[in-house]
C-alpha positions in Angstrom: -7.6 -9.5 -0.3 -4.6 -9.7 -2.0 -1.7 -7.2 -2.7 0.6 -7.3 -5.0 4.1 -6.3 -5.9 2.3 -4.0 -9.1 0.5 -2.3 -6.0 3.8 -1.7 -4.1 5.7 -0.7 -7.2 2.8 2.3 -8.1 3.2 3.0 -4.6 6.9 3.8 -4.7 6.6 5.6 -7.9 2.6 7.7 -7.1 3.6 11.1 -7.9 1.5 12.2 -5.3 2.6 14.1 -2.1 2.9 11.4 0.7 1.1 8.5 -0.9 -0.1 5.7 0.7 -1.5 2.1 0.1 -5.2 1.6 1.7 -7.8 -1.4 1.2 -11.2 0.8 0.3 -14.2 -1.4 -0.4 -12.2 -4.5 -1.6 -10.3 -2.7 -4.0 -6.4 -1.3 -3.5 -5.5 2.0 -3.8 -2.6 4.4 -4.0 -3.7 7.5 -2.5 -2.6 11.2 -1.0 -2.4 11.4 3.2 -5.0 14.3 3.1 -7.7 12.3 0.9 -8.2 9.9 3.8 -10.0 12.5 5.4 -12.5 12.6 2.5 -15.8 10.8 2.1 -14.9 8.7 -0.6 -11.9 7.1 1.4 -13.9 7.3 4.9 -13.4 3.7 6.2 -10.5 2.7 4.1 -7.9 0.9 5.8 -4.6 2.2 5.7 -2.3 -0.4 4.7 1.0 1.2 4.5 2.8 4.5 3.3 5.6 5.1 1.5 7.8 5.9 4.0 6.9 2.8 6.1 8.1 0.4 3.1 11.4 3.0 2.0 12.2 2.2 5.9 11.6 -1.4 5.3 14.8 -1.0 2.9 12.9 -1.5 -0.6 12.2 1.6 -2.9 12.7 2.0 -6.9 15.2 -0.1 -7.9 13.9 -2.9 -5.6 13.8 -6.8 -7.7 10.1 -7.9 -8.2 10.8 -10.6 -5.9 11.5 -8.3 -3.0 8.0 -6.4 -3.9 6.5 -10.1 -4.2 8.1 -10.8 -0.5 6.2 -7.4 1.0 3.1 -7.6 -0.5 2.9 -11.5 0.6 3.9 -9.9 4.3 1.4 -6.8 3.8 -1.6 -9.6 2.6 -1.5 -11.8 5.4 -1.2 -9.5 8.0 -4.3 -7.8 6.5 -5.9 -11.0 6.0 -5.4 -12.3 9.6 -7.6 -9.1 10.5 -10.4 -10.3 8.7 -9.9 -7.3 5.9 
């Protein structure tokens, strides 16, 4: 599984109230807090929100190579869990 800094960059610009980055049957996906709840995201792995990577100092205007840096980071975490 890889993410990528495309991934990270709809992430910071989802339109959607409190979005966040989950790993749902081998596919990434930006989607709303309150949809985790639902059936069609039951077992997705949350992989980070929008806040978490704001906090981590990148938003909007961030270089690609930044994005490129997280979503390396986000990737091998995830990977080193076997996801």
């Amino acid at each position: 599984m890889t993410v990528k800094a495309s991934d990270l960059r709809e992430l910071l610009t989802s339109d959607l109230p409190d979005p966040n980055l989950v790993l749902v049957e081998g596919r990434i996906e930006v989607v709303q807090v309150d949809d985790l709840d639902t059936d069609d995201f039951r077992g997705a792995m949350l992989l980070l929100s929008r806040a978490e990577l704001l906090a981590r100092g990148v938003d909007e205007d961030s270089p690609d190579a930044e994005l490129e840096r997280q979503a390396a980071t986000i990737s091998t975490a995830v990977n080193e869990l076997g996801g």
